[in-house]
C-alpha positions, 0 to 999 in steps of 0.5 A: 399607526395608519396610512396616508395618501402619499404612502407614507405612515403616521405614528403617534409618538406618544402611543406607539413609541414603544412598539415601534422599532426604526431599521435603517440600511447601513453599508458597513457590514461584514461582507463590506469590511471584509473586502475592504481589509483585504479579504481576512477571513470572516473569524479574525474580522469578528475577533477584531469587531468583537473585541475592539482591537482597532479602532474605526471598526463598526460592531459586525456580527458574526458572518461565516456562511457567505462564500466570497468568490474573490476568496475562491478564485484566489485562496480555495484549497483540496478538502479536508479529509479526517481520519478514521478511528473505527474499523468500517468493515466487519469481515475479511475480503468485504473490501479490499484495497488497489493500487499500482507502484511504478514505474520504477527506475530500476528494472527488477532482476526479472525485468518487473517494473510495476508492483501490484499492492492489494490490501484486505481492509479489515485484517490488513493482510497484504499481497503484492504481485510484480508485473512487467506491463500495466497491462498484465494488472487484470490477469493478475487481480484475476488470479489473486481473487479466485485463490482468495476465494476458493480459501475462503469458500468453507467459510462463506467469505466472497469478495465484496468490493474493491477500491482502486483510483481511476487508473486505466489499468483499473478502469476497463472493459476487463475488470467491469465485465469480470466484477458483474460475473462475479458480484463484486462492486468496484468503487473508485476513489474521486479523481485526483484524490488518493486520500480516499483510498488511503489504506493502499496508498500508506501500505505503498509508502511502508513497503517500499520505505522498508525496501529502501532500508534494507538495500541501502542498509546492506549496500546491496545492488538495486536489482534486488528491489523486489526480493526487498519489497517481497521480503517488507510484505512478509514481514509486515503481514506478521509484525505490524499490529492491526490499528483497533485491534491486538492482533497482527495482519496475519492472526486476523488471516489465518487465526493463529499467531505468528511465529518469527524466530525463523527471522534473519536481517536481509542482506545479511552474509550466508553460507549455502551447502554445494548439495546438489554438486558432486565435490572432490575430497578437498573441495569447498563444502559451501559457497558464499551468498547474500540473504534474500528473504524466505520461501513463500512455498517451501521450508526454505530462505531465499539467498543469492549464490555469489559464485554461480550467480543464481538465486536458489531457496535451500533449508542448508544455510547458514546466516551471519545476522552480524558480517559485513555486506559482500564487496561484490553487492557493492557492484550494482552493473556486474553484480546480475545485471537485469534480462533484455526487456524482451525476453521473458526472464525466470522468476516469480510473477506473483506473491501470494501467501498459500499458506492461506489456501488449504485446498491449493495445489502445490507449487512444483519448484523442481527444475532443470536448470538454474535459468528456469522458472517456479511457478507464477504463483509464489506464496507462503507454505501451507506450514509457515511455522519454519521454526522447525524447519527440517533439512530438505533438497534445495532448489535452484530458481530464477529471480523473485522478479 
């Protein structure tokens, strides 16, 4: 084969004509055909090629890589994102999850609105703290993370990281300068993207859907919403089995098993001993009330006195798992109708189990009246175990929330 003047090449067709492969431009390809069938995508168009189901179409190969920008412009959705099936953490606090619930349209007995969800990543033990503003989130974060680490400061266990979404709650001059004294990196997840931080945001949906079936269940008023949310956390701490795992939230925690015979049904009718009442000979021994859940920092349960109106925690009570609702729960607008926003209303700010802080001081729930307030920092007792709860002075307190 050589060249000539004019450019061109000459072959000899006797010698060469095996060597030489004639190419030629052909416009029917799968970018073509693909514009021209309406923008289907390149897998459908190479089944149809491929196995003749029609006919005019050329044989096209295979074509995926091509982006269309027709296609993008008309048909791009969000990124997938596949599930995780190994656990990516290998201790305790080396991540733990943020998110903030709210606002909600009912303002809790306490007048809380938001609920501050923090999760540890590896054990899955859940905390959550309801706040009034999404202002108070730092104060609070702040609060959570030095319990948590001065618990676990014997077994050399700081926090590491935390995850939360690009909320101005989080995002501050607040939390960066706090994370850079105490060596925590704060990731965040991409904009707009909640499945980056998955775990928080399924722990959100868990606690507020058992919330939901617990008032609704007993028809009681939906100012309880946070001793019904407080209540789902305690329990999913201790019910729930970590996926990848044969142990509970709880045993991973503390590394002992759960004990849940103390358990009652929420909402339930109960009958509160008048202990702290001087009675006559013929007097009621005991006022009715509703079950709200159990003491994070006492032997006791939570319940609402239907006759003073006051929510107490006492040891002296008796709970029917199988009466009827109070008719008086029935009455959402007279029932404990919420405090002013303004004022600063009784209750419990935070839900921590210190039961997990051995070395914590403890809760000092003696006051002197029905309207005061326990301390801010609310928690499981450092003996959870009320399966032998023992008779104790009961306590009148203010809303959980």
């Amino acid at each position: 084969m050589a060249r000539s003047r004019d450019n061109c090449f000459c072959i000899d067709g006797v010698n060469d004509a095996k060597e030489i492969v004639c190419n030629k431009v052909v416009n029917e390809t799968s970018i073509l055909w693909h514009q021209r069938l309406g923008h289907v995508n390149f897998r459908d168009l190479h089944k149809l090629s491929k196995r003749e189901l029609v006919s005019g179409l050329p044989k096209l190969e295979k074509f995926d890589e091509h982006v269309c920008e027709g296609c993008q412009l008309g048909k791009q959705v969000r990124v997938s994102h596949k599930k995780v099936k190994h656990i990516q953490t290998n201790v305790i606090l080396e991540l733990v999850h943020m998110d903030l619930v709210g606002p909600i349209q009912t303002v809790s007995l306490g007048g809380k609105k938001y609920i501050l969800v923090m999760v540890d990543d590896f054990s899955r033990f859940t905390w959550v703290s309801f706040l009034r503003e999404k202002s108070e989130t730092f104060q609070r974060f702040k609060s959570v993370c030095h319990l948590l680490q001065k618990e676990k400061m014997t077994s050399h266990l700081p926090l590491v990281r935390i995850r939360t979404d690009h909320g101005s709650e989080f995002e501050n001059s607040q939390f960066l300068k706090f994370c850079e004294e105490m060596g925590i990196k704060h990731e965040f997840s991409a904009p707009i993207t909640p499945q980056q931080n998955g775990v928080v945001e399924r722990k959100n949906r868990v606690l507020v859907e058992m919330a939901r079936v617990m008032l609704n269940s007993k028809n009681l008023a939906k100012h309880f919403w946070a001793e019904a949310v407080n209540t789902a956390c305690y329990t999913s701490n201790r019910v729930f089995v970590r996926s990848g795992t044969k142990q509970t939230p709880y045993e991973i925690w503390k590394g002992k098993k759960p004990n849940v015979s103390y358990f009652k049904v929420f909402g339930s009718t109960c009958y509160i001993l008048r202990d702290r009442e001087h009675l006559a000979k013929f007097d009621s021994k005991c006022d009715k009330g509703i079950f709200l859940g159990y003491s994070t920092s006492s032997r006791a349960y939570r319940v609402y006195n239907c006759r003073s109106r006051t929510i107490i925690e006492s040891i002296n009570v008796t709970i029917d798992d199988f009466a009827a609702s109070i008719e008086m729960a029935l009455d959402e607008d007279g029932l404990f109708p919420p405090p002013p926003l303004e004022q600063e209303s009784p209750g419990l700010d935070l839900v921590v189990d210190l039961s997990t802080f051995e070395n914590s001081v403890p809760v000092d729930l003696s006051t002197p009246s029905t309207s005061s307030s326990i301390s801010s920092v609310q928690a499981d007792s450092s003996h959870t175990d009320h399966s032998s709860l023992t008779p104790s002075a009961s306590v009148i307190i203010g809303p959980l929330n």
